[in-house]
C-alpha positions in Angstrom: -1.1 12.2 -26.8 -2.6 15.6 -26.3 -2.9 17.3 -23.3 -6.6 18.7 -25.2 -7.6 15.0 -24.8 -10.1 14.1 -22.2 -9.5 10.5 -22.0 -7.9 9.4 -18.7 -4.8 7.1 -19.0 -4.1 5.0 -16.7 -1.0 5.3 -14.7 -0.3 2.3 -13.0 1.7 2.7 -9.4 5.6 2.1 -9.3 6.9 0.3 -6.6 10.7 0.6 -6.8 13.0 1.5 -4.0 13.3 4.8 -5.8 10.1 6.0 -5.9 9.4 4.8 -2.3 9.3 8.2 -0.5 10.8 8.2 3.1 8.5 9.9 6.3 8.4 9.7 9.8 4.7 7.9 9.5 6.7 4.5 7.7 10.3 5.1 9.2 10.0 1.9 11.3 8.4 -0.2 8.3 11.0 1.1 6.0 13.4 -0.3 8.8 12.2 -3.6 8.9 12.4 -4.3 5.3 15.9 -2.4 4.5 17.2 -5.1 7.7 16.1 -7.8 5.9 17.3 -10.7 6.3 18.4 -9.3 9.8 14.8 -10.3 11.5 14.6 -12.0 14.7 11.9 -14.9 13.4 10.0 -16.3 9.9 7.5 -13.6 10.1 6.4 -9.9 10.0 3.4 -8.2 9.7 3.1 -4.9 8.1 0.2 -3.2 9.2 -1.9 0.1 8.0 -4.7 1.9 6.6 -5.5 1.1 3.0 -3.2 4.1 0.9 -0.3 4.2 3.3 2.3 2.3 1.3 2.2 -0.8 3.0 1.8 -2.9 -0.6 4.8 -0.4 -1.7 7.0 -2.2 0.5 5.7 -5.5 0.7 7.3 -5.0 -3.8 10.3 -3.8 -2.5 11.0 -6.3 -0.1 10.0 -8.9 -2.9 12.9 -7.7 -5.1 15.5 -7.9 -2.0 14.4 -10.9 -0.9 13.4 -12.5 -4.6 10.2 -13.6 -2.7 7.1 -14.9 -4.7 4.0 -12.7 -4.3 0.5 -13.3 -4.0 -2.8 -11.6 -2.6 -4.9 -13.7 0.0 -7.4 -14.9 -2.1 -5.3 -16.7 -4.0 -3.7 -18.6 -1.2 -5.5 -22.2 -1.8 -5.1 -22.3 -5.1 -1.3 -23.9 -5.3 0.4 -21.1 -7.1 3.0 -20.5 -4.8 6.1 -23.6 -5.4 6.5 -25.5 -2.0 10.4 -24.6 -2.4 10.1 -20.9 -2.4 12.2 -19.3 0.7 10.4 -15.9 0.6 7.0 -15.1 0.3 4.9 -12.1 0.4 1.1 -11.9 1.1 -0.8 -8.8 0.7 -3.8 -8.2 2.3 -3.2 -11.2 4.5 -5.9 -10.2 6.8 -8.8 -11.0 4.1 -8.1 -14.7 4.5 -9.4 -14.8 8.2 -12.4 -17.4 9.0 -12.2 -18.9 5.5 -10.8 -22.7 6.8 -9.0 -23.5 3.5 -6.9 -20.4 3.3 -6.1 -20.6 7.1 -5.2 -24.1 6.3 -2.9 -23.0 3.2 -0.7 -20.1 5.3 -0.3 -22.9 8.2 1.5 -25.1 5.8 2.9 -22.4 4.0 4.2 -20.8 7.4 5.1 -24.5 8.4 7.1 -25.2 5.3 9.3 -22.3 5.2 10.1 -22.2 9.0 11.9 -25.4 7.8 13.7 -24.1 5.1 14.7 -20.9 7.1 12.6 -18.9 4.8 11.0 -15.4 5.3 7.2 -14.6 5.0 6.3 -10.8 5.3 2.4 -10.1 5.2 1.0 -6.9 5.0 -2.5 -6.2 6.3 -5.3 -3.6 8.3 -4.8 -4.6 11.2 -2.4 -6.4 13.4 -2.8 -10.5 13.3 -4.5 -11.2 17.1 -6.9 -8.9 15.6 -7.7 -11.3 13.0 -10.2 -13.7 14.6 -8.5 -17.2 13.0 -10.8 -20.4 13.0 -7.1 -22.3 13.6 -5.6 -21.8 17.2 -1.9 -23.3 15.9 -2.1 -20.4 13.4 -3.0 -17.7 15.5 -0.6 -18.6 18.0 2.3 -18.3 15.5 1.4 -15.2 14.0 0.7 -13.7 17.1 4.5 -13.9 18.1 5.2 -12.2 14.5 7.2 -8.6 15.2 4.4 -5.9 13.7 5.4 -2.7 11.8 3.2 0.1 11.7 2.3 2.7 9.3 0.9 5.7 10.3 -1.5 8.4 8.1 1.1 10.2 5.5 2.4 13.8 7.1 1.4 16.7 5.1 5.1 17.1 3.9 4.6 13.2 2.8 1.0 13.9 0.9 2.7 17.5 -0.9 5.4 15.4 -2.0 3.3 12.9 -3.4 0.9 15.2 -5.1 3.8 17.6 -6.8 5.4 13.8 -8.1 1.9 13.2 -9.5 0.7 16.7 -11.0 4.4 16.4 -13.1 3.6 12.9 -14.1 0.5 14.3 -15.3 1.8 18.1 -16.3 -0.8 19.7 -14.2 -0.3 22.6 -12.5 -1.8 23.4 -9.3 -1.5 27.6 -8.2 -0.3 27.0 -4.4 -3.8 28.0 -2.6 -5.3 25.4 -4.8 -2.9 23.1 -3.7 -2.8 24.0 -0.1 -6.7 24.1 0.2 -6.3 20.4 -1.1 -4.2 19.5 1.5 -6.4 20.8 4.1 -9.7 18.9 3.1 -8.4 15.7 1.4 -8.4 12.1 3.3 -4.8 11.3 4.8 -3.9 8.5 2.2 -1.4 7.9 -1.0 -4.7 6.6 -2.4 -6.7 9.6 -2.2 -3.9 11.9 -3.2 -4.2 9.7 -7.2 -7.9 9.5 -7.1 -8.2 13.6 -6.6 -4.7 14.5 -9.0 -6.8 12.4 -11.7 -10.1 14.1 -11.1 -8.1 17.4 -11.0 -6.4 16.4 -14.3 -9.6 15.4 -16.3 -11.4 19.1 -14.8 -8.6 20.8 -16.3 -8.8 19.2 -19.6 -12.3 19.5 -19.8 -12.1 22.5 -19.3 -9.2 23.6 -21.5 -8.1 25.8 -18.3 -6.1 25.8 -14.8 -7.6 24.1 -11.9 -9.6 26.7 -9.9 -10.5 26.9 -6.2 -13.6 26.0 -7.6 -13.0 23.1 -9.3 -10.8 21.5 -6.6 -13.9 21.9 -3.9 -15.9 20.4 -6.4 -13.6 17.3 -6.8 -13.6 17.0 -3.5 -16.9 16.9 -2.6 -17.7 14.3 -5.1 -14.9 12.3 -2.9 -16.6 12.9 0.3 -14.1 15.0 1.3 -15.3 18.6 1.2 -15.0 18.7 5.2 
């Protein structure tokens, strides 16, 4: 398709070992999941800001470990075979106070302490923070090692905005790019939602993305600082 188009494809995040990119903010998470199956107990707890790669490792752990995946929504619903021996669960933290989900990660917890399995669940916060309605679960997740992920470095966010401008063929001049830097929220997240804004300005347009234009982008994000 033409870059004269204005229509915005979609380009979906990949979460291969490859295009995981290495930082002191996710050094001890990246740590964790490369020791794998090296862990001390059944369970760890990934834990970050939304945008700091915390889903990107819970996928690359997945394929190591040949774990089943699933979000915590769909914990009660029976999708995940009782004779799994890996399982991830992203955004484990959304099933707190909601008794049938609580009740479905007990058993599941239960079941593959049994059978020597691994559970890795990524989340906002660590789980004593999560307020359960069920003391036997809290009490095991509590004792569950916790890997934190800190705000993306500004060597991190660069990277991750050069790797999305040449997916895109965009071409940021560097005082666009550092003034970017500068103002935008400290998240992978942000850095797609402002390259794609960037990209549809400059198509518009039919022109390079100005100083101009990138303040504007950014103060429709909220981040114009």
């Amino acid at each position: 398709m033409s870059r004269q188009s204005v229509l915005d494809l979609a380009f979906p995040p990949a979460y291969g070992r490859a295009d995981f990119i290495a930082d002191d903010s996710n050094a001890e998470a990246l740590g964790w999941i490369e020791r794998w199956p090296d862990w001390p107990g059944p369970v760890l707890a990934l834990c970050a800001a939304p945008g700091c790669g915390k889903t990107h490792l819970l996928h690359i752990w997945a394929a190591r470990a040949d774990a089943a995946i699933c979000d915590a929504q769909s914990l009660a619903d029976g999708s995940i075979s009782e004779d799994r021996s890996a399982v991830a669960i992203d955004d484990a933290d959304r099933m707190a106070r909601d008794r049938p989900r609580e009740e479905a990660l007990f058993h599941l917890y239960n079941g593959l302490a049994r059978r020597r399995g691994t559970l890795l669940l990524t989340a906002r916060t660590p789980p004593s923070r999560w307020n359960l309605l069920l003391p036997d679960l809290a009490s095991r997740l509590r004792a569950a090692p916790v890997a934190d992920i800190g705000p993306p470095s500004d060597g991190l966010l660069e990277t991750i905005i050069a790797k999305l401008c040449s997916d895109r063929q965009l071409v940021l001049a560097p005082r666009v790019l550092q003034y970017v830097l500068t103002h935008m929220e400290r998240s992978a997240d942000a850095a797609r939602r402002i390259v794609a804004a960037l990209d549809r300005q400059a198509l518009a347009a039919k022109a390079p993305v100005t100083l101009e234009r990138a303040r504007a982008v950014l103060a429709a994000e909220g981040m114009d600082g």
